[in-house]
Every structure is written in C-alpha cells, then in structure tokens.
N, C-alpha and C positions, 0 to 999 in steps of 0.2 A: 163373589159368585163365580162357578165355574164355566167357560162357553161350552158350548154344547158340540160336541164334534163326532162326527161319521167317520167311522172305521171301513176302509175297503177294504177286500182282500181277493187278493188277484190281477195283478195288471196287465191284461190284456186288453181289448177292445172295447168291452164292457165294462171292465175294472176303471178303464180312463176316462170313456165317456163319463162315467157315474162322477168321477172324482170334479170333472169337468164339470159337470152339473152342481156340483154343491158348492164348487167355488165360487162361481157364476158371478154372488152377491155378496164375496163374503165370509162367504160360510168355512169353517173350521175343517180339515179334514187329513187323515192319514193311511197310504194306501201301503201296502202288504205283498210283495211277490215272492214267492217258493222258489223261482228260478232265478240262476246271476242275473239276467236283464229284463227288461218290459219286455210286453209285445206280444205272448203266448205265444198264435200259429202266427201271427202276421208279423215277423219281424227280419230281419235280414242276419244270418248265419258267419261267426267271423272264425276260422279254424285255425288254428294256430301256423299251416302251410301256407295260408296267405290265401287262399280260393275264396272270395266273398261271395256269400251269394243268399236271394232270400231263401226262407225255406220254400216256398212254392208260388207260382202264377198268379197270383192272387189281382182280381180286376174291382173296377168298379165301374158303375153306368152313369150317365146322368139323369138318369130316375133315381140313383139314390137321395135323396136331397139331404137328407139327415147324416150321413157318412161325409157328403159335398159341406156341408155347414159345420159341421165340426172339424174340420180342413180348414176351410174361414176361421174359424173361434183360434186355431193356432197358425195359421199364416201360411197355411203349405198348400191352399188353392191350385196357386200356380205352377206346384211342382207337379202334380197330376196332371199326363200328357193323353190327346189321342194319337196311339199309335198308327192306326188303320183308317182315316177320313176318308178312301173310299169304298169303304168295304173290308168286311174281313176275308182275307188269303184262307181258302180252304183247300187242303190237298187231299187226293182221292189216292189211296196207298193201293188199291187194284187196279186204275187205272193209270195213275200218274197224272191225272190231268189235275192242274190248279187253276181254281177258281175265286172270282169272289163273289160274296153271299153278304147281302144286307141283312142287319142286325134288327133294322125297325121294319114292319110291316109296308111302311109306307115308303119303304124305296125299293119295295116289289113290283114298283109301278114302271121301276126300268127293267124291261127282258135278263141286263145282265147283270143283277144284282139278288136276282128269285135265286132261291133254293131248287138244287137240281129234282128236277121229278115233277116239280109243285102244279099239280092243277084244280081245279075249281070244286070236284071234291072233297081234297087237302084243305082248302079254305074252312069249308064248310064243317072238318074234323077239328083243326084248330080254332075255329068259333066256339063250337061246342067245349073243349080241354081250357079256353081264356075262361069261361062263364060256366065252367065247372059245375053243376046244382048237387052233387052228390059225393061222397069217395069213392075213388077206385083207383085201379091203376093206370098212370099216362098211358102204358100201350093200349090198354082195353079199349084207348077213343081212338085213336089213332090208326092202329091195327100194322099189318106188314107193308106198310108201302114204302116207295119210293123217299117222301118225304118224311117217313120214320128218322132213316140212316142220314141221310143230308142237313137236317136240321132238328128233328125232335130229340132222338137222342143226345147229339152233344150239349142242345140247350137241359138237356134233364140231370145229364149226371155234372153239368159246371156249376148248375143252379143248387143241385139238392146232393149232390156224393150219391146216390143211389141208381140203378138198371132201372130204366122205364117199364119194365116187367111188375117189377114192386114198387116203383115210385105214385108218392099221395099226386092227385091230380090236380086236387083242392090247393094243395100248397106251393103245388108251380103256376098252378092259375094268379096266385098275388102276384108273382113274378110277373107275369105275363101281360098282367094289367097295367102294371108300370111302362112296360115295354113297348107298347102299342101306340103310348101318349108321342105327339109328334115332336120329337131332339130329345126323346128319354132313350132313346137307343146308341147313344154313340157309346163309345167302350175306353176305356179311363186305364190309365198304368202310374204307378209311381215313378218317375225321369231316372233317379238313383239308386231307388231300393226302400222297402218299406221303410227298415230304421229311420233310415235320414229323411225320408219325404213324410214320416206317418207318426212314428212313435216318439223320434226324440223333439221334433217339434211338440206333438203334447205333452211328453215330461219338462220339459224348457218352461210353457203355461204355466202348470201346475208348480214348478220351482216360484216361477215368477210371483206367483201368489202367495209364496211362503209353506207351500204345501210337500212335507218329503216322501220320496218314494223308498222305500226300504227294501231290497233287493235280497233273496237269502233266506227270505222270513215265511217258511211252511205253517200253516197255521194246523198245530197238531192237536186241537183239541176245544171247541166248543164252552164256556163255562153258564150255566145258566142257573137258574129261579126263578120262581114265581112267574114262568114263562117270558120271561128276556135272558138279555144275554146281558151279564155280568163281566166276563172276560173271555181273553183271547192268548191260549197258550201257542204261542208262536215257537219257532225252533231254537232260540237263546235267551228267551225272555216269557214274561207273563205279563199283559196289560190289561189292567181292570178298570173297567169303563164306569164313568159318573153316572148320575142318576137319569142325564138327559141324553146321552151318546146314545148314538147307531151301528148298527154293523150292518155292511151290504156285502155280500156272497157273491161274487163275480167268477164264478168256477162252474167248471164242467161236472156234469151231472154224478157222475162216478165220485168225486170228492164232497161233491152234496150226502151223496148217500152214505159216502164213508164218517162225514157229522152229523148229522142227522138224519140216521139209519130209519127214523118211524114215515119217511114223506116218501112219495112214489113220484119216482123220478125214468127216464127213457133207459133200456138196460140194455140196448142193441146198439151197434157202432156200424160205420163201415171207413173201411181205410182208402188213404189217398198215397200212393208212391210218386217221390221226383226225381229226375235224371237230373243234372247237372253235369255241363261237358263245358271244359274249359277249353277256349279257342278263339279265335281271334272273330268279332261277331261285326257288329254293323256300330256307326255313331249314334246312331237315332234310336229308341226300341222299336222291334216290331212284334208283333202278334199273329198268332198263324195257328190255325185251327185245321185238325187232320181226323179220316175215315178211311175206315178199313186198315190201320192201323193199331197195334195197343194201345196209344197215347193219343190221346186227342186233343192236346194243346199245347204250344210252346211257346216263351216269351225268348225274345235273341236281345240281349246287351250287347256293349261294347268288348268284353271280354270273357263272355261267356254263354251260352244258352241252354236254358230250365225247361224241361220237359213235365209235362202233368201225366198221370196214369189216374184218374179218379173211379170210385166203386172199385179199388183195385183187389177186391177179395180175391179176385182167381189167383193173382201173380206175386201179392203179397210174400208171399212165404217161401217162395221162389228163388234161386241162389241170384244174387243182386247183379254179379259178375253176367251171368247170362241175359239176365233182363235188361240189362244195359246195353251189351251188345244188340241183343236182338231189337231196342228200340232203336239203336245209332241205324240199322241196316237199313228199317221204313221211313226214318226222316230223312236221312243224310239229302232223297234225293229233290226233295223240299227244301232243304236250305241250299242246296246250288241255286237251285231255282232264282231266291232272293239275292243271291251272288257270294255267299257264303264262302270259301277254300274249303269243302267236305268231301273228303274222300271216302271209297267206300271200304279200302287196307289201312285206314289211319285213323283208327278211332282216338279224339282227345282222351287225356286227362278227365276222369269221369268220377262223380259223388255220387251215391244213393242215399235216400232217405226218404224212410219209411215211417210212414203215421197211422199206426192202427186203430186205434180210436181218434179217425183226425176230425169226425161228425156224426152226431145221433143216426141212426139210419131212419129216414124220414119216407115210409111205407106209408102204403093206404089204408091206415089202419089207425085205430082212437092210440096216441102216445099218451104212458105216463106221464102226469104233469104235477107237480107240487104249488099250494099257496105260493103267490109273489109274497106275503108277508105271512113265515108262518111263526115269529115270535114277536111279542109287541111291536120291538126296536131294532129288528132283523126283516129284510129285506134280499130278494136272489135275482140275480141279475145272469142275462147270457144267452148267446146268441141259439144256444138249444130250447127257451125258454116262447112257451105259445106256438100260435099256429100257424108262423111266418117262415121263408127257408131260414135255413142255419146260415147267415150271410156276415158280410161286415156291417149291410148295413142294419142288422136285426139284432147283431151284438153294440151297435151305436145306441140304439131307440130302446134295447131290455137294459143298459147303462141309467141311462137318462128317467126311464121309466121307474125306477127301484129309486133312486134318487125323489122323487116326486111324489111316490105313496110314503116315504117315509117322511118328507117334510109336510105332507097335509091329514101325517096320522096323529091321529085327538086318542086321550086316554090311553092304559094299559093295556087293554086287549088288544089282540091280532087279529086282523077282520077278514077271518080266513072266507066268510061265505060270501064277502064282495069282491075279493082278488080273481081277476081270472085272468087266463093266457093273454099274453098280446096277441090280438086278430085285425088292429089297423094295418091297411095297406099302402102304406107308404115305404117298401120295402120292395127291393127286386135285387 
C-alpha cells in the first residue's frame, strides 16, 4: 500500500509551517520551491560581493505566539532577541529630536514612554480603531492629529504595507488586540539574520524527519480530474500523485491565479523598498523607528544597517541611486545619535531593493478571497489568505491551517461552502 504524502509548493513561511505541520506525527511530505533557497520575503540575501544582508526588517512581537512556537518546534527561540527593552528610539526627522515611544499601551503609564501628542482624546480614538465595529479607513478614526504621525501611522504601514488613508481598520484592529495584552508588546529581531535564526533551522526539522526540500522546482502547471489534482508539472520533472496525496499551495495570490485562473483571489499590491548601507554598525542589533522622514524603520547590525520605505508606491519607481541618498541624508543624523561613525560627505556602500508586489494591498474594502480547499485534495495556504494582516505570523497560522483541513478532509469533494478566511485573532 502506498503512504499517503502532501505535496507543498512553495517554501516560504507558509510553505514551512505547513510542511511542519504534517510532519508533526509522522506524516509523509515533499516541499517544492521555484527559487535557489527557502524563505521567500523572510530570508537573508547572499550576493556574490560578499554584502550579507536580509532582504528587509522584518520583526516579530510577543503576541505572536504561533510564529514564537514554531521557533520552539525548530530550536531557534533563543536566537530572537529584544533589541529595544526600553522602549523603541523614535526619531523626528523635522525636528531631530529622539525619543522613545512604548510599544504596549501599558507603559503609557510612564510620561516618557507616551507617544508624542497623545492626549485623552487620542485614547478614546484609539479605543474606538482597537474595537473596530465596521470598515473603513484607520485615518477616518483617527483623523489629523498629533498622534496620527507619532504613532498611527508607523504602526499601520509596519503592520499592513498600506497609507492609513486606505488602510482596513478592521484588520489592524486584530493587530491591536494582541498588542494591548500586557508583555504582548515587546518587539523581537532575529540575532544573525533571518536564514540562520529562522529558515535553516526549519529546513534542518524538516531534513530531520526525512522530509526534502527541493530548490529550483517552479510548479508550471496544475494536473487535475474529476476535481483533484492528479499531478504536478514542476520545471524538470512531472509528479503524479497517488490516489491518497495532497497538494497545499503555499503561493502568493498572482501565481494562485496564474493555476487556477477560475478562484478570485486579491489583484492589488503595494510595494516595500530597502536601503542597505554597508558600514561598520553596533554588536548588539538595534531598532530605530523614524517620522518626517521617507523611511520609517531601520534595523543596525554589526556590519551593516537595513533601512525600510514601506507603502513605498510614491518612490518605488524612482532612480534607486537618488533615493538612497536622499534616505542616507534623513537618517545619518539618527545613527550618530546611537554612536554610529555617519557622516553626512560619506555615504557607505549602499544596496537597494525593491519589492513590488511585496503584500496584498489590505484597504478598507471586501478582498477577493478563494476557497481554502478548492479541489478535493488541494489546499491554499499564505500569509494574503483571510482577514488577518499580511504578517509572519498569519503566514505561520494559513501554513498550519491548509495542513489541518486537509488531514480532517472526509470524501472527494471540496467543501468549498464551509472553507472560509482565517478571522482568529491570534495574529499581530
């Protein structure tokens, strides 16, 4: 008799949780990636000049729990550092003044830790955007104040890639709920770099179990009947699956639709640009969050520091040479700050990279959503997937999820009228 094994495809976040999932017990599986290495967006960048670096900032909180436990499940707990225990470094690029700004609600309760601006109607705006009852857009609750700029904003476009002008409120509201819980707010970094603290500890798992990751492998074509999937024409090969195998779809919506063009999937993007300036940085990482600036986050390594531009639609498209400069001009004077050597005639060694479709654009508005299972033995996984942010930890929980409807799915049909979006909020 043949074991029964799940096909992934896609190794990213979702591709691994999922993989993680079905091995848990056991279970038989074979995961699929298009590109040289795991990892999709979260992985660390190796250039042949020797410039390591990941491809962007990427954090996590401790409300994530499910991101945090799959870190347990591969051992790399303890590589995820806080950078910032007393507060995150905010710098005011119109005034120059830096500050720190608590993360959780509840160390508002020291004068120096409040959000610049923040007074008792602010409270009473951000009660209302936590507990959300309707959609619209984060600004619409908020409005032009003070505490827009000092603290809504940056939390809306780190949270969701999208301008509080258009962002869903509903969907930073899950955010927010996590965030409020007391020690869900402290803010997490990888010590090394995603690969080494994130990815290759779960391909290491997943080996361990006897499970291979196959690198290279674009899955160019879908094979199906009688509403399953039959096979998988991959890019040097064809595998055709037994009468009991799975396939889980762990792909961004654009390659959803490019196989199976009949499901209605999200068809708007919005882009994330990152500076990368190679320079001699700090031993520790730090994290440093900036206004009135283009960039609004930066992570500092030992040899190098990753600048974020997220919603970056205006500048995207923008000659990379200038935006680089013109970012180096508003930080520089924030990394002296932290004791940096930044000069403002010396601009390092510098990378861009640019991610145009780097997240769904998540507006206040009903997204196209497809079945979680829309062929018997098919399963979609991925952190665009329901009505949670586009996060790591939502690409963990749509992994894990797609793994679970397909091991407690009975018979041949696809039970497209009880699949619906993930809406638990365990996700920030």
């Amino acid at each position: 008799m043949t074991a029964r094994r799940t096909h992934i495809v896609g190794a990213g976040i979702a591709g691994l949780s999922a993989a993680l999932a079905v091995t848990t017990d056991g279970g038989e599986a074979a995961l699929y990636e298009a590109a040289p290495h795991p990892g999709g967006r979260c992985r660390t960048l190796h250039p042949a000049d020797g410039f390591t670096h990941d491809n962007g900032t990427h954090v996590l909180f401790t409300a994530n729990g499910r991101a945090l436990d799959l870190l347990k499940t591969v051992g790399a707990r303890e590589r995820w550092i806080e950078p910032e225990p007393k507060g995150l470094p905010l710098y005011d690029g119109r005034t120059g003044e830096m500050r720190c700004v608590g993360l959780s609600p509840w160390s508002w309760l020291m004068p120096s830790r409040r959000p610049q601006g923040l007074t008792l109607p602010d409270l009473m705006r951000i009660v209302r955007l936590v507990f959300a009852a309707k959609e619209c857009p984060v600004a619409s609750i908020i409005g032009k104040r003070p505490i827009m700029d000092s603290l809504i904003e940056p939390l809306t476009v780190a949270v969701l890639n999208t301008p509080p002008e258009q962002a869903s409120a509903q969907r930073l509201a899950c955010a927010l709920r996590q965030l409020i819980r007391p020690g869900a707010g402290r803010l997490l970094v990888a010590r090394n770099g995603l690969s080494q603290d994130l990815i290759e500890p779960a391909v290491a798992a997943l080996q361990a179990r006897g499970m291979p990751v196959l690198n290279g492998q674009r899955l160019r074509t879908l094979l199906t009947a009688n509403g399953r999937v039959i096979g998988l024409a991959l890019s040097d090969r064809t595998v055709m699956l037994g009468p009991d195998d799975r396939v889980i779809l762990a792909l961004p919506p654009y390659e959803i639709e490019r196989l199976l063009p009949a499901l209605p999937v999200p068809t708007q993007f919005e882009p994330i640009l990152n500076v990368h300036y190679r320079m001699k940085g700090l031993d520790r990482p730090r994290f440093i969050g900036f206004t009135g600036t283009l960039a609004q986050w930066a992570l500092i390594r030992e040899n190098h520091v990753s600048v974020t531009v997220s919603a970056a639609d205006a500048v995207v498209d923008q000659n990379a040479t200038d935006v680089a400069a013109r970012i180096w001009r508003e930080i520089m004077p924030a990394l002296r700050f932290l004791g940096l050597d930044a000069q403002p005639d010396r601009q390092p060694e510098t990378r861009v990279v640019k991610e145009k479709r780097a997240t769904i654009r998540q507006a206040a508005e009903t997204l196209p959503q497809p079945p979680l299972r829309p062929l018997a033995n098919l399963a979609l996984a991925g952190d665009w997937i329901g009505s949670l942010p586009a996060t790591i930890e939502s690409a963990v929980m749509a992994g894990e999820h797609a793994a679970s409807i397909l091991h407690h799915a009975r018979g041949t049909r696809a039970t497209l009228a009880k699949d619906r979006g993930l809406k638990t909020e365990d996700a920030a």
